[in-house]
N, C-alpha and C positions, 0 to 999 in steps of 0.2 A: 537569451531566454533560459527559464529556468527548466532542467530536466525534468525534476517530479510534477511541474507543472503540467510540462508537455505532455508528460507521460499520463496522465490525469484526464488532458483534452482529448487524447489517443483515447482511452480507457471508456471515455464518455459514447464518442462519436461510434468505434465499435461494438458497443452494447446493445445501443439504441438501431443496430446494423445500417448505417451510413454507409460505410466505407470498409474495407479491410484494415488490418493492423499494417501490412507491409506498406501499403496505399499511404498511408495516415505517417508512418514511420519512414518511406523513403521521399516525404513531401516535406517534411517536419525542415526546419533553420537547424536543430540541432546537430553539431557538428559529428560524436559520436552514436552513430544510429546503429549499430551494432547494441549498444548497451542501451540502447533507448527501446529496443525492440526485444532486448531479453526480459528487462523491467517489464515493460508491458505485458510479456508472456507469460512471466512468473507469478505476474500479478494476477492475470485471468485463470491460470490453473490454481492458486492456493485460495482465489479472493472466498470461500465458503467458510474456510477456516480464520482470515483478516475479518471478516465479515461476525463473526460470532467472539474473537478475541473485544474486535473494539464496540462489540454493543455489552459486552462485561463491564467494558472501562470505564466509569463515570465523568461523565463531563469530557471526552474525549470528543467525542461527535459533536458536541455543542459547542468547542473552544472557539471562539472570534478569529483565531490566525486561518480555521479552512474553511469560514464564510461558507458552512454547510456544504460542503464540495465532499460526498462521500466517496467519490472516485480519487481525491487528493489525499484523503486519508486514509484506504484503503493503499495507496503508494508509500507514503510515509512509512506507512504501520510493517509493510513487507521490507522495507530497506531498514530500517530498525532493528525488527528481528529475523528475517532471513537473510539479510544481504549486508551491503559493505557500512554498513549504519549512513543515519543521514546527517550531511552534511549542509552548511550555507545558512541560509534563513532559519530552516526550521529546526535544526539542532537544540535551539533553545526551549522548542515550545515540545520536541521530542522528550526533552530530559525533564520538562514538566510534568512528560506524563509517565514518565517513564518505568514507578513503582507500581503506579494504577496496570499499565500493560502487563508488565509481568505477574503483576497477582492475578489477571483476569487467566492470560495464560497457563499459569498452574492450575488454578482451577478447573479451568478446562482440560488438561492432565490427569486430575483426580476423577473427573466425572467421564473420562473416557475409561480411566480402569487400565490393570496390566495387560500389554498385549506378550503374546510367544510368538517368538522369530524362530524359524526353522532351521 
């Protein structure tokens, strides 16, 4: 089974409050749940910011590989640019969009303005 998948079906079922994450993650086939359960975590604390990089990106949201699955591109889109980038299937359809991502996220850079670190 595919991680970001699973991670996707986790992301889904906890939103919709089903079930817990640990519930969902220590039920899961996947063999490493440790990193199945950080994915998942990382992904609900940043998904505001995933959530506003990929509605910049044109044709990101619409691509046919995530079958309108905004919980699987909202994973994608955090392993890409937060995490160990993505690997396996979607690699390819990653690097398709991959100029579009990063212009959305500068963007969103410039419109957030300089912040001061203390």
């Amino acid at each position: 089974m595919d991680v970001y998948v699973e991670a996707s079906r986790i992301l889904q079922t906890v939103l919709s409050k089903r079930a817990s994450i640990k519930t969902q993650v220590y039920s899961s086939l996947i063999q490493n749940k440790k990193a199945l359960y950080a994915v998942v975590c990382e992904v609900l604390k940043n998904a505001p910011i995933l959530k506003q990089i990929a509605g910049q990106c044109e044709g990101f949201l619409r691509d046919k590989q995530l079958k309108h699955d905004e919980h699987l591109a909202l994973v994608l889109l955090y392993e890409h640019m937060f995490g160990r980038g993505v690997r396996g299937r979607f690699k390819v359809f990653m690097a398709r969009h991959k100029t579009g991502l990063h212009a959305a996220c500068e963007r969103l850079k410039i419109e957030a303005g300089p912040t001061v670190s203390a």
